[in-house]
N, CA, C and O atoms as a DFTB+ gen file, in Angstrom:
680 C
 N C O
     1  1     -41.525      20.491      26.317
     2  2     -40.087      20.593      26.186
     3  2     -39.740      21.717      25.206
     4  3     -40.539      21.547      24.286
     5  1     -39.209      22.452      25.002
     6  2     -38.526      23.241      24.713
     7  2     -37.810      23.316      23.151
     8  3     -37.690      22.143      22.797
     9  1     -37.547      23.772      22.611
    10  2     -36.934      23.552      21.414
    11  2     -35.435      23.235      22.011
    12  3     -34.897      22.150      21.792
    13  1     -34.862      24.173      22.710
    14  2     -33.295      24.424      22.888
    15  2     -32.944      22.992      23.753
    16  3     -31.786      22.616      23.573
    17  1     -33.576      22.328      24.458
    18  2     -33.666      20.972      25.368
    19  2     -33.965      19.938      24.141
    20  3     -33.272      18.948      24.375
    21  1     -34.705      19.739      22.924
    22  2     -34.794      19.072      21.838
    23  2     -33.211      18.527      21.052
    24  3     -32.847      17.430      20.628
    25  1     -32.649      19.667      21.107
    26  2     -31.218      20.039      19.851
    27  2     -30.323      19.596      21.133
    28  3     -29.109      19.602      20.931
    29  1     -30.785      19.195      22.483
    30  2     -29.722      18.692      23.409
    31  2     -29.530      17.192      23.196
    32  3     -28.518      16.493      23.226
    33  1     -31.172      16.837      22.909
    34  2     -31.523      15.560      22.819
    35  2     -30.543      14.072      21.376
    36  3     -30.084      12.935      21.483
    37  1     -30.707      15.078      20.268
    38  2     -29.760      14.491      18.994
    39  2     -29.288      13.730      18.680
    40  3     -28.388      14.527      18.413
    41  1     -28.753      12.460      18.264
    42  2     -28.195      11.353      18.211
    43  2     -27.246      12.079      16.989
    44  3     -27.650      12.565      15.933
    45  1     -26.067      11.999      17.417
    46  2     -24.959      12.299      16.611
    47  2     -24.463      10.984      15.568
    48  3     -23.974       9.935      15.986
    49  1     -24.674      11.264      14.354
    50  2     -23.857      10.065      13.646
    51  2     -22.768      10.322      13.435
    52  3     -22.438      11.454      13.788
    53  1     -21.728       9.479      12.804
    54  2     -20.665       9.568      12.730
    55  2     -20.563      10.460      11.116
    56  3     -21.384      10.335      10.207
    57  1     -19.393      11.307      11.092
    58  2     -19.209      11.794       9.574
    59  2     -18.950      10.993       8.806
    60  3     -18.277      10.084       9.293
    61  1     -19.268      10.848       7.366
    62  2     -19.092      10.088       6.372
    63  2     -17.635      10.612       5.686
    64  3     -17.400      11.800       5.468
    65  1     -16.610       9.397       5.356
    66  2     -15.613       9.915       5.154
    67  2     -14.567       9.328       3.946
    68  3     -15.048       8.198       3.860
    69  1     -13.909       9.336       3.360
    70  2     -13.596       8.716       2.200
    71  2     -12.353       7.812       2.518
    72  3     -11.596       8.265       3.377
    73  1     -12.111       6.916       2.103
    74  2     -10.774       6.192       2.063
    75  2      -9.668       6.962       1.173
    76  3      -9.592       7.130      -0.045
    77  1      -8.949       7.311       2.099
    78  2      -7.809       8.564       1.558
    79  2      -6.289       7.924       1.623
    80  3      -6.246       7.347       2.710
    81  1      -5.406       7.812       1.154
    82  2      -3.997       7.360       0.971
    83  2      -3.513       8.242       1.882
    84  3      -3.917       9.392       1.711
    85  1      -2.661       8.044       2.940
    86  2      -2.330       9.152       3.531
    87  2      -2.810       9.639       5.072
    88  3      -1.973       9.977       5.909
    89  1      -4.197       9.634       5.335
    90  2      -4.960       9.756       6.011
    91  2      -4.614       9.171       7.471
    92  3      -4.057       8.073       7.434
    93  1      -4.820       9.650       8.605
    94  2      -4.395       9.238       9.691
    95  2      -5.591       9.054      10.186
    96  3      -6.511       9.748       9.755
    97  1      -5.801       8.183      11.088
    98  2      -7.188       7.574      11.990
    99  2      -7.006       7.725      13.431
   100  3      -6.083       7.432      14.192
   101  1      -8.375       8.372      13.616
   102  2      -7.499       7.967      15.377
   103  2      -8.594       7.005      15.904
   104  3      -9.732       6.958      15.436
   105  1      -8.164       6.290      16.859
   106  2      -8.487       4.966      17.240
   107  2      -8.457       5.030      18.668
   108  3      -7.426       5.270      19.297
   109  1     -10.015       4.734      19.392
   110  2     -10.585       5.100      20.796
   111  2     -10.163       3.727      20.982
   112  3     -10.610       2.867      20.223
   113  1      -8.922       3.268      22.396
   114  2      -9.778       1.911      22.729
   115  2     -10.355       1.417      24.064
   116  3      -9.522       0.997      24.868
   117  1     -11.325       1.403      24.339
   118  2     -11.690       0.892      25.214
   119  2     -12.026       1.895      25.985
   120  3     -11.833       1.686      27.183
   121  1     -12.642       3.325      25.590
   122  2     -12.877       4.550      26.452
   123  2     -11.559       4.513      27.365
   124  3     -11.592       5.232      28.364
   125  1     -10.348       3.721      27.124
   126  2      -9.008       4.166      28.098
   127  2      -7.825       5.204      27.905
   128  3      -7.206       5.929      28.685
   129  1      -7.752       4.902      26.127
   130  2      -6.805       5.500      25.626
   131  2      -6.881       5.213      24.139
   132  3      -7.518       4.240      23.734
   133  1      -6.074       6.261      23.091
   134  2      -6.051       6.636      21.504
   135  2      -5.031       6.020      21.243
   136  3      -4.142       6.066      22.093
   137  1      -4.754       5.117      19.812
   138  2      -4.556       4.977      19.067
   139  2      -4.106       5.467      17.490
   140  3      -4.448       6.649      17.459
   141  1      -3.608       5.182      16.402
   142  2      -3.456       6.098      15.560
   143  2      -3.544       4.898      14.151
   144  3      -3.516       3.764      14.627
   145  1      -3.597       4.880      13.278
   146  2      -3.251       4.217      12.017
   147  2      -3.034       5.421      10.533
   148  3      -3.790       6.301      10.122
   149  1      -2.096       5.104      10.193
   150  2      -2.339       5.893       8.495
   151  2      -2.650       4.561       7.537
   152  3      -2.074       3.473       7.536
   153  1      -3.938       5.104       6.595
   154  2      -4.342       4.851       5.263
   155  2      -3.123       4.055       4.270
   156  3      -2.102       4.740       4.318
   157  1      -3.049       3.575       3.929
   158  2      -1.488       3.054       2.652
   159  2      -2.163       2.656       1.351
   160  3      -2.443       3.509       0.508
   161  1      -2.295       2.009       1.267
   162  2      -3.002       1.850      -0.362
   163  2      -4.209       0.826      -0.109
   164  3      -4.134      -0.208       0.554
   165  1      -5.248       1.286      -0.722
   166  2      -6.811       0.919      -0.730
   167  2      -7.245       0.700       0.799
   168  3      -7.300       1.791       1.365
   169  1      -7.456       0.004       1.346
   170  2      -7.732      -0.804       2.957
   171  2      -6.977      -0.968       3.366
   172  3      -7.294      -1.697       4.306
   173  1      -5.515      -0.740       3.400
   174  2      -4.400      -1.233       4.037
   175  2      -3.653      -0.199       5.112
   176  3      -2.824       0.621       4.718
   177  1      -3.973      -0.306       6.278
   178  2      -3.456       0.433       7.211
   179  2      -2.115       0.058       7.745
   180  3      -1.563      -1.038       7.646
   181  1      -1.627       1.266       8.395
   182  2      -0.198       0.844       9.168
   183  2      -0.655       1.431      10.979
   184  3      -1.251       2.503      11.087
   185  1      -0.402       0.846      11.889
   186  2      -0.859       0.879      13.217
   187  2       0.274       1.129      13.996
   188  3       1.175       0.325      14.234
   189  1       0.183       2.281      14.379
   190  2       1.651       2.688      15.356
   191  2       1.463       2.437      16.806
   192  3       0.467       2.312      17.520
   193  1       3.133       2.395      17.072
   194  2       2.977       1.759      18.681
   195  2       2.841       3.007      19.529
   196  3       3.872       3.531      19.950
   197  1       1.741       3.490      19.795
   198  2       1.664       4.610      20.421
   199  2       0.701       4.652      20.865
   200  3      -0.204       4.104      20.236
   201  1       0.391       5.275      22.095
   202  2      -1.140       5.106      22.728
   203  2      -0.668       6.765      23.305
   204  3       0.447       7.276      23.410
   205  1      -2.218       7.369      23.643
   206  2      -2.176       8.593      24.293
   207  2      -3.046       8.311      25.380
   208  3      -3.767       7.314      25.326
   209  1      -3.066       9.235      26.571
   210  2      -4.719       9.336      27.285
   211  2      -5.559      10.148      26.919
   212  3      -6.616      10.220      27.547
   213  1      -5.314      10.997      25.779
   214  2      -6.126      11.899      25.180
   215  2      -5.766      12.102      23.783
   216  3      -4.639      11.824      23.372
   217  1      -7.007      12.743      22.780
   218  2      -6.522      12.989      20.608
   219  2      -5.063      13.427      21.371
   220  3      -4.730      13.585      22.546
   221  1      -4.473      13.521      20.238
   222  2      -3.367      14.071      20.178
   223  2      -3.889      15.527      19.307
   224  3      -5.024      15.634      18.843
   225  1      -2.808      16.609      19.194
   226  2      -3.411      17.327      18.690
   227  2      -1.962      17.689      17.532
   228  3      -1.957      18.558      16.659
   229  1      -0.927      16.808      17.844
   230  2      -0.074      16.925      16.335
   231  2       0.262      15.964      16.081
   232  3       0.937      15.319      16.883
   233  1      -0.023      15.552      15.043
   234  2       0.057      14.324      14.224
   235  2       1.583      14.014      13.556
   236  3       1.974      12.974      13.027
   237  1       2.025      14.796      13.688
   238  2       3.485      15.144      13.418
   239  2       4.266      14.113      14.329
   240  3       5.177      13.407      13.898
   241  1       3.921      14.104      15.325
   242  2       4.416      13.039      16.246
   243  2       4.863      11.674      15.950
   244  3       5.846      11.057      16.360
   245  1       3.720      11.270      14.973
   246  2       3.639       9.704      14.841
   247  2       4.450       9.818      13.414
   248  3       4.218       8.837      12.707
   249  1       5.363      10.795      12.802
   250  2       6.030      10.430      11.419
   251  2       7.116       9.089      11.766
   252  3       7.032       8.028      11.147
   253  1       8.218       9.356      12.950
   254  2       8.895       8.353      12.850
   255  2       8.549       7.393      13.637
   256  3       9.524       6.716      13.965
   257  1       7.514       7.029      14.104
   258  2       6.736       5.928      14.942
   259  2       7.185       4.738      14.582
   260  3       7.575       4.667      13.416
   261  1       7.273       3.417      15.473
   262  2       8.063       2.588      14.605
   263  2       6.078       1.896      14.640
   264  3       5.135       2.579      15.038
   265  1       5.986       0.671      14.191
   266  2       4.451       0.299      13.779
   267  2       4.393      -0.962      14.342
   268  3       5.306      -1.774      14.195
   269  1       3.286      -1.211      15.040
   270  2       2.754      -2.806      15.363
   271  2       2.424      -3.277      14.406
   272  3       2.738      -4.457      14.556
   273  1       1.869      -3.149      13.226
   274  2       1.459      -4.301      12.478
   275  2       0.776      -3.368      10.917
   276  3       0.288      -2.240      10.994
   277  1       0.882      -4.020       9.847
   278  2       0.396      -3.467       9.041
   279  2      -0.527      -4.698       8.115
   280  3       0.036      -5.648       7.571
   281  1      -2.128      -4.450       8.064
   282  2      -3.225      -5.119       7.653
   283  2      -4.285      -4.348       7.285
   284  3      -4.206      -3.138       7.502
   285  1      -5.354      -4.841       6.724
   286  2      -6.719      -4.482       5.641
   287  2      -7.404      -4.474       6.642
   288  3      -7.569      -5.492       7.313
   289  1      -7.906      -3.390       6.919
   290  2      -9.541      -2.936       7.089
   291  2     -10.632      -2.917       6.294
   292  3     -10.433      -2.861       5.080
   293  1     -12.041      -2.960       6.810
   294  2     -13.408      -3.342       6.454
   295  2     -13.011      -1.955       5.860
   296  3     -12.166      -1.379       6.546
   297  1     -13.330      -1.431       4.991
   298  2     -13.489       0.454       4.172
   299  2     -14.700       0.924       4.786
   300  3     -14.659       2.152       4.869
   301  1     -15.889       0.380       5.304
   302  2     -16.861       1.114       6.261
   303  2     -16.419       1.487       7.813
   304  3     -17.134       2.100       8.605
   305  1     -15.321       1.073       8.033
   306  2     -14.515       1.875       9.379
   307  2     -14.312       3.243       9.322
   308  3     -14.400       4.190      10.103
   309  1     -13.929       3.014       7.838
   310  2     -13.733       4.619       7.715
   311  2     -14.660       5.066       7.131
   312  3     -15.293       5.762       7.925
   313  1     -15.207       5.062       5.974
   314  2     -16.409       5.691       5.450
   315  2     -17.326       6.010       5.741
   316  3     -17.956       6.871       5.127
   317  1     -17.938       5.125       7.324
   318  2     -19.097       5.160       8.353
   319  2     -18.515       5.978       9.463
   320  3     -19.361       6.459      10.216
   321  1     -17.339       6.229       9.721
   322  2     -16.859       7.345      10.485
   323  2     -16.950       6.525      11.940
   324  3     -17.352       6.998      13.003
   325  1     -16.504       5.275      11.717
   326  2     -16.096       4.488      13.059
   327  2     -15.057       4.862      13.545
   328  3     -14.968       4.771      14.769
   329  1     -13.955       5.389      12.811
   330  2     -12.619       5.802      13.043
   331  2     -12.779       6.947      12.152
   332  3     -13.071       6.981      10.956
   333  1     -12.434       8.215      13.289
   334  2     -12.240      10.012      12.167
   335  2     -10.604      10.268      11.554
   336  3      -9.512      10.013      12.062
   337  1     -10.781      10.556      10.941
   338  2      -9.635      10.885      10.055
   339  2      -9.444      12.202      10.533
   340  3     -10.238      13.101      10.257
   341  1      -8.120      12.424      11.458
   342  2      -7.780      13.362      11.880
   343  2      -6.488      14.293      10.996
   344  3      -5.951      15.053      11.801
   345  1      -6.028      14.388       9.938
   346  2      -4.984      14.750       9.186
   347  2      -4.579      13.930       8.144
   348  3      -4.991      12.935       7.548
   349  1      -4.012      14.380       8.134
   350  2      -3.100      13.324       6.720
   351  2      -1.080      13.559       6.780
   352  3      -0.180      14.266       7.234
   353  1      -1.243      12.899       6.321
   354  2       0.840      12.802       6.729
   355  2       1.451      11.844       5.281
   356  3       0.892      10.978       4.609
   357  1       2.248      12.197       5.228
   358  2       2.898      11.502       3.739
   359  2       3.558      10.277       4.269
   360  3       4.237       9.947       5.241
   361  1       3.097       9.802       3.291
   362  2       3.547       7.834       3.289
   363  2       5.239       7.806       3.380
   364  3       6.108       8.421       2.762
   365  1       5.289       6.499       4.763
   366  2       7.063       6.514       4.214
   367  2       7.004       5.822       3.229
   368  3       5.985       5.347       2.729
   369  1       8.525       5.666       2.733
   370  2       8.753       5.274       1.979
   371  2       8.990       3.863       1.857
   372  3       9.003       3.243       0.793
   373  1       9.256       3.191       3.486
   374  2       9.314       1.926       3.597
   375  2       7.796       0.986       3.014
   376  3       7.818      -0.149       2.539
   377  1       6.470       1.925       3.245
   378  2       5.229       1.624       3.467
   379  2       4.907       2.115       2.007
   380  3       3.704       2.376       2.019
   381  1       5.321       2.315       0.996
   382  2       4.843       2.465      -0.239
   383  2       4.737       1.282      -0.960
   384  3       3.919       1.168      -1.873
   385  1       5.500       0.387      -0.628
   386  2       5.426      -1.063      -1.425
   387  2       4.818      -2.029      -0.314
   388  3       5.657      -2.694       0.293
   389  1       3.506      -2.202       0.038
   390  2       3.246      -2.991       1.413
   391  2       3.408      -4.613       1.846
   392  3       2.833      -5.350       1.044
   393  1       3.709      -4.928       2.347
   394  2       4.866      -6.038       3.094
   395  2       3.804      -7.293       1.950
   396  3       2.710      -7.166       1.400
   397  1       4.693      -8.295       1.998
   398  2       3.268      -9.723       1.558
   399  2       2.363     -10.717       2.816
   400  3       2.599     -10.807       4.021
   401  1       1.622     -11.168       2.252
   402  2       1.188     -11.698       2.833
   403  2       0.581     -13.152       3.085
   404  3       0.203     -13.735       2.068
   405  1       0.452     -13.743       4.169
   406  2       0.446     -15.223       3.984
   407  2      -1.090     -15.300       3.596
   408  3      -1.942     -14.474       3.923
   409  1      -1.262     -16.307       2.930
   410  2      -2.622     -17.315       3.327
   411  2      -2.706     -18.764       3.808
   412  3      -2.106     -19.702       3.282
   413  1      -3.336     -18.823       4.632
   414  2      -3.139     -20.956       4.860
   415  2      -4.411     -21.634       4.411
   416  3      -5.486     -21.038       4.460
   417  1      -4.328     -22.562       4.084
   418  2      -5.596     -23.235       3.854
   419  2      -5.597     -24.386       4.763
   420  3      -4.704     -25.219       4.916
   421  1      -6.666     -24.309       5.305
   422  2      -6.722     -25.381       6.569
   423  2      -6.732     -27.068       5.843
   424  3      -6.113     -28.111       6.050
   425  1      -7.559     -26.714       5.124
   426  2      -7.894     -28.505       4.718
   427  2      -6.697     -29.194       4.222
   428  3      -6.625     -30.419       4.312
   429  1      -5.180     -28.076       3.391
   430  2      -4.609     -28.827       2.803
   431  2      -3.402     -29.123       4.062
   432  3      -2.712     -30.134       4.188
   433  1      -3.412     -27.760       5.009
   434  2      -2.111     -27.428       5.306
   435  2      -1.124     -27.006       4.745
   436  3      -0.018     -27.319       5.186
   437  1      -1.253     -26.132       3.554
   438  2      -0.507     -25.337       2.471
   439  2      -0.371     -24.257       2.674
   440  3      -1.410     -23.617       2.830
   441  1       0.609     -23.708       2.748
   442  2       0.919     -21.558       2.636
   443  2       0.782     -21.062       1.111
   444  3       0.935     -21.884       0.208
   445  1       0.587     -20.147       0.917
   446  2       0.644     -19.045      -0.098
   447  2       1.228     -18.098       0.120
   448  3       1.597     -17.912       1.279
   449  1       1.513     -17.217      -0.813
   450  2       1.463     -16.099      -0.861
   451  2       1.160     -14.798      -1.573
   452  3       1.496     -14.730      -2.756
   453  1       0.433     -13.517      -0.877
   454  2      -0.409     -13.012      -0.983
   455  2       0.384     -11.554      -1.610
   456  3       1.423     -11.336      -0.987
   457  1       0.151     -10.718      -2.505
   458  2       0.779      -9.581      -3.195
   459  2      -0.202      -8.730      -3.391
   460  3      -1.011      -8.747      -4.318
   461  1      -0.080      -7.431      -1.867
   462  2      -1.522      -6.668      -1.848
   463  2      -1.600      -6.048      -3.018
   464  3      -2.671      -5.853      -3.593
   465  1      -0.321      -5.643      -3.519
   466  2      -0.055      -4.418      -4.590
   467  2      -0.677      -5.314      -6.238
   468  3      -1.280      -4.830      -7.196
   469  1      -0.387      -6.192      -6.084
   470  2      -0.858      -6.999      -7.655
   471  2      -1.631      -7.574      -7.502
   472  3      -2.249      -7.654      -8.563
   473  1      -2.224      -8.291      -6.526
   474  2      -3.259      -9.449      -6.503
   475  2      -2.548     -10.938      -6.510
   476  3      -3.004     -12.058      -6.278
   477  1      -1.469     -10.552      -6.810
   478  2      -0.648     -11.887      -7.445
   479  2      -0.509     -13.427      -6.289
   480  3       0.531     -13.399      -5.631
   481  1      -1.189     -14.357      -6.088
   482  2      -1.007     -15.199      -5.415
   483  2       0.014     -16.654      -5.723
   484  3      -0.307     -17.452      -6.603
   485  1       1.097     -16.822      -4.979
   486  2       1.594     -18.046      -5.323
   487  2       2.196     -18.761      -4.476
   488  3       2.369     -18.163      -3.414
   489  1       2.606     -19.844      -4.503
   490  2       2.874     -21.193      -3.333
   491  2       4.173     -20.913      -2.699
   492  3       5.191     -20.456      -3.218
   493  1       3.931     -21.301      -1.372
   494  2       5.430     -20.639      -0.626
   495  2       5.237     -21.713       0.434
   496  3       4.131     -22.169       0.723
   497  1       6.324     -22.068       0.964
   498  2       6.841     -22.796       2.446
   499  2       6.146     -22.353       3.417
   500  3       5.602     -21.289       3.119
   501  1       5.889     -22.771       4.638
   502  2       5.675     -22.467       5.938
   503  2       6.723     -21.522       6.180
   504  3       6.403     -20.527       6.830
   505  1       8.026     -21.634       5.753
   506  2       8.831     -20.804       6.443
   507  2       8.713     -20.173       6.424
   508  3       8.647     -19.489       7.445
   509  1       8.494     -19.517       4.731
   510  2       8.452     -18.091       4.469
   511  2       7.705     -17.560       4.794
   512  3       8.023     -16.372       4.838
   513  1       6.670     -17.752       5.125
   514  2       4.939     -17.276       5.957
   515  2       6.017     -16.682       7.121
   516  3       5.643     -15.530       7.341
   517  1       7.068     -16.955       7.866
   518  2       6.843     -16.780       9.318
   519  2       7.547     -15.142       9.527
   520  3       8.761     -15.019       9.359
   521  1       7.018     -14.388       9.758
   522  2       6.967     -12.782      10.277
   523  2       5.719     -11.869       9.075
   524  3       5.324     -10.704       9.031
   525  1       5.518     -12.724       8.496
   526  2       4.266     -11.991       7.514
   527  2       2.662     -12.254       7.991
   528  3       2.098     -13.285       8.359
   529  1       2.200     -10.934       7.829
   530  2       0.727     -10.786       8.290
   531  2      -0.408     -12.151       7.484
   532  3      -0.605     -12.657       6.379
   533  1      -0.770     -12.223       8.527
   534  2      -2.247     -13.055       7.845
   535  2      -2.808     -12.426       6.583
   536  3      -2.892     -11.208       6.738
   537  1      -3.125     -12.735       5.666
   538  2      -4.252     -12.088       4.625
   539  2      -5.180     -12.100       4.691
   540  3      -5.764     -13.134       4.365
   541  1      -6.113     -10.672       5.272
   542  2      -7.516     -10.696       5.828
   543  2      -7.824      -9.793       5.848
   544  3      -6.941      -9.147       5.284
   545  1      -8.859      -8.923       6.253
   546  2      -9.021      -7.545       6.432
   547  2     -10.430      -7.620       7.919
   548  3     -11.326      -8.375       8.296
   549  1      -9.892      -6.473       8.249
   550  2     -10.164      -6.714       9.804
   551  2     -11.142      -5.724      10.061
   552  3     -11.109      -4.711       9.362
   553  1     -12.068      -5.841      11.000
   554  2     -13.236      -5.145      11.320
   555  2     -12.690      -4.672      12.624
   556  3     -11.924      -5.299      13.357
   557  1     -13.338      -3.117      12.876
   558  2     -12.844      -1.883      13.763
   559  2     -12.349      -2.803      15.442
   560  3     -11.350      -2.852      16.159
   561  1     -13.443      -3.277      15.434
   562  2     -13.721      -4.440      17.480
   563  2     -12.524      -5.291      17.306
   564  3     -11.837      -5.329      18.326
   565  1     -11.928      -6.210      15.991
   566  2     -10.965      -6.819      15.760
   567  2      -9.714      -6.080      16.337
   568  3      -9.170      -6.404      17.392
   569  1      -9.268      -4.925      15.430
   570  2      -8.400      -4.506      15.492
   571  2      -8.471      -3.956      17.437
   572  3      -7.675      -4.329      18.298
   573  1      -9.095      -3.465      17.544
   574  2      -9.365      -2.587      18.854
   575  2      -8.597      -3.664      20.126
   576  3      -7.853      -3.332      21.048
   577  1      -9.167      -5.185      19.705
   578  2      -9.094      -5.849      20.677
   579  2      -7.066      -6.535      20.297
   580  3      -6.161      -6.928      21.033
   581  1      -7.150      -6.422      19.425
   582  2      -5.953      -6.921      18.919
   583  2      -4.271      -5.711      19.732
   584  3      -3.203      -5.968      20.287
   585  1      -5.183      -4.175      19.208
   586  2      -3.772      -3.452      20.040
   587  2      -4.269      -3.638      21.754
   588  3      -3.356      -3.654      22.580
   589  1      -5.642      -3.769      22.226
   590  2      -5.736      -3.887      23.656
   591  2      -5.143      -5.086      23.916
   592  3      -4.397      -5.038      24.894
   593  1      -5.211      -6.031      23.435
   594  2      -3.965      -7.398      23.998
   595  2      -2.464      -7.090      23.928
   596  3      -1.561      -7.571      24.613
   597  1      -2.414      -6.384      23.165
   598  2      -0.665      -6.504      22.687
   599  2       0.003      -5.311      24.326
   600  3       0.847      -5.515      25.198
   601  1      -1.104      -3.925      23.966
   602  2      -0.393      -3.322      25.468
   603  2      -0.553      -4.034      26.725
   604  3       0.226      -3.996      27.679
   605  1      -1.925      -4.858      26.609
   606  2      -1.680      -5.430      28.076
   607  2      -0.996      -6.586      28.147
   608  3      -1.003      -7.114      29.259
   609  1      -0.365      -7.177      27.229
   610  2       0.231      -8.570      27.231
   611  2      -0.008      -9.321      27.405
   612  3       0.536     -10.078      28.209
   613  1      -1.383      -9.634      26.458
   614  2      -1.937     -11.088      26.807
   615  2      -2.448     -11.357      24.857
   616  3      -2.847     -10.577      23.992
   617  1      -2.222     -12.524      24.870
   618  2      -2.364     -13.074      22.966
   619  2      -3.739     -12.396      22.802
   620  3      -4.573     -12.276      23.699
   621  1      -3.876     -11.906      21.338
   622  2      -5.159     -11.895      21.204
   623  2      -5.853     -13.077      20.590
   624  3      -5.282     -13.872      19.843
   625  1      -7.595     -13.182      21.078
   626  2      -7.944     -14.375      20.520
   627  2      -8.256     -14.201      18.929
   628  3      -9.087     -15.011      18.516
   629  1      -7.869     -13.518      18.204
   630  2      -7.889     -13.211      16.626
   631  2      -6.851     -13.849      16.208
   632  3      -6.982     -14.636      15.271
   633  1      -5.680     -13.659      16.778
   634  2      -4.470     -14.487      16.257
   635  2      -4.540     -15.543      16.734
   636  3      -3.598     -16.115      16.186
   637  1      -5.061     -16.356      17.485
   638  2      -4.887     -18.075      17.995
   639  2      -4.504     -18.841      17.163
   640  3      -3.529     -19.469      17.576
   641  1      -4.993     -19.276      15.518
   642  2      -4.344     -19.722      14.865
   643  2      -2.789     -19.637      14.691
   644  3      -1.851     -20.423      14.824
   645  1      -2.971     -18.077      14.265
   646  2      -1.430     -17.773      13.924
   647  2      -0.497     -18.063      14.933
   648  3       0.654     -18.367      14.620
   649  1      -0.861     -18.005      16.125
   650  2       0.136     -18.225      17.196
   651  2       0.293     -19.556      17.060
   652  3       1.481     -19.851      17.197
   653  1      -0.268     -20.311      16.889
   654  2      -0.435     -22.063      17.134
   655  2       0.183     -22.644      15.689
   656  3       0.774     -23.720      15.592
   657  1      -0.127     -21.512      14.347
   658  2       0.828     -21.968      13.121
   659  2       2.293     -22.040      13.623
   660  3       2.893     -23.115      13.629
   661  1       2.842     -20.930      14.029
   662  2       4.157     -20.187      13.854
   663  2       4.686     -20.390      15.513
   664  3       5.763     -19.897      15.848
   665  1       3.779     -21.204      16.574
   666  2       4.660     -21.366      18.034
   667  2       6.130     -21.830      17.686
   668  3       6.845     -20.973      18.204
   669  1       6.824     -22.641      17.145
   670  2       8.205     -23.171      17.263
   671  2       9.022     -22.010      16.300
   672  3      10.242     -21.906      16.428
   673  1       8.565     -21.477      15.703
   674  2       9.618     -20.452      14.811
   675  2       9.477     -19.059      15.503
   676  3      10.149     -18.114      15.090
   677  1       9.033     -18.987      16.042
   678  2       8.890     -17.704      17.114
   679  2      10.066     -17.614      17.729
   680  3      10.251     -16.746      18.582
């Protein structure tokens, strides 16, 4: 074999990449169609409702995007270069203070609540839980499968709980 047939051969890894504030991701799903998320503070992404059939090549696009959902990622999504960081775009301003978040505890049947920005946890109603994200942080296949349910319109099985907490206040 050849040298030049060798360098065909290669197993490409992914680039190693930093968790950046700011940072836009683009997001393959399902070899069908792209995705997008920006970076917000530490692991905390914002996920726009936008799908392409191909990268996009201006990111400019997604400034006034309105967003499916904003939640914590594993930081090796990005750092392992599961998701490339295609640009960077400045944080709105809505997304500088990031939303709260619930926790439930199964055994008691109790809500919390969760303060990404402080750490700060304290006791709250069921009610108030209802339009606020789970508190969790989500691995790349999670998320992937989570916007592939939402475009095709079918629940994802990640949220089953949450759907089954929050069915009557929906």
């Amino acid at each position: 074999m050849k040298e030049q047939d060798n360098k065909n051969l290669e197993i490409k890894t992914p680039k190693r990449q930093q968790m950046t504030s700011g940072a836009i991701l683009e997001i393959p799903i399902n070899d069908e169609y792209y995705t997008y998320a920006q970076i917000l503070y530490k692991s905390q992404c914002a996920f726009f409702d936008f799908m392409s059939l191909s990268p996009i090549k201006d990111i400019t696009i997604l400034v006034d995007l309105p967003v499916l959902f904003i939640t914590n990622i594993y930081k090796e999504v990005v750092t392992k270069g599961v998701w490339q960081k295609v640009g960077k775009l400045p944080i709105r301003d809505e997304f500088k203070n990031p939303p709260m978040q619930y926790i439930y505890h199964d055994y008691s049947g109790k809500f919390e609540c969760y303060n990404p920005m402080t750490g700060e946890i304290f006791p709250i109603e069921k009610e108030q839980a209802v339009g606020l994200e789970r508190a969790a942080v989500w691995d790349a296949h999670h998320i992937v499968d989570r916007i592939y349910d939402h475009y095709n319109g079918t629940p994802c099985k990640w949220l089953k709980q949450h759907y089954e907490l929050f069915k009557e206040e929906s």
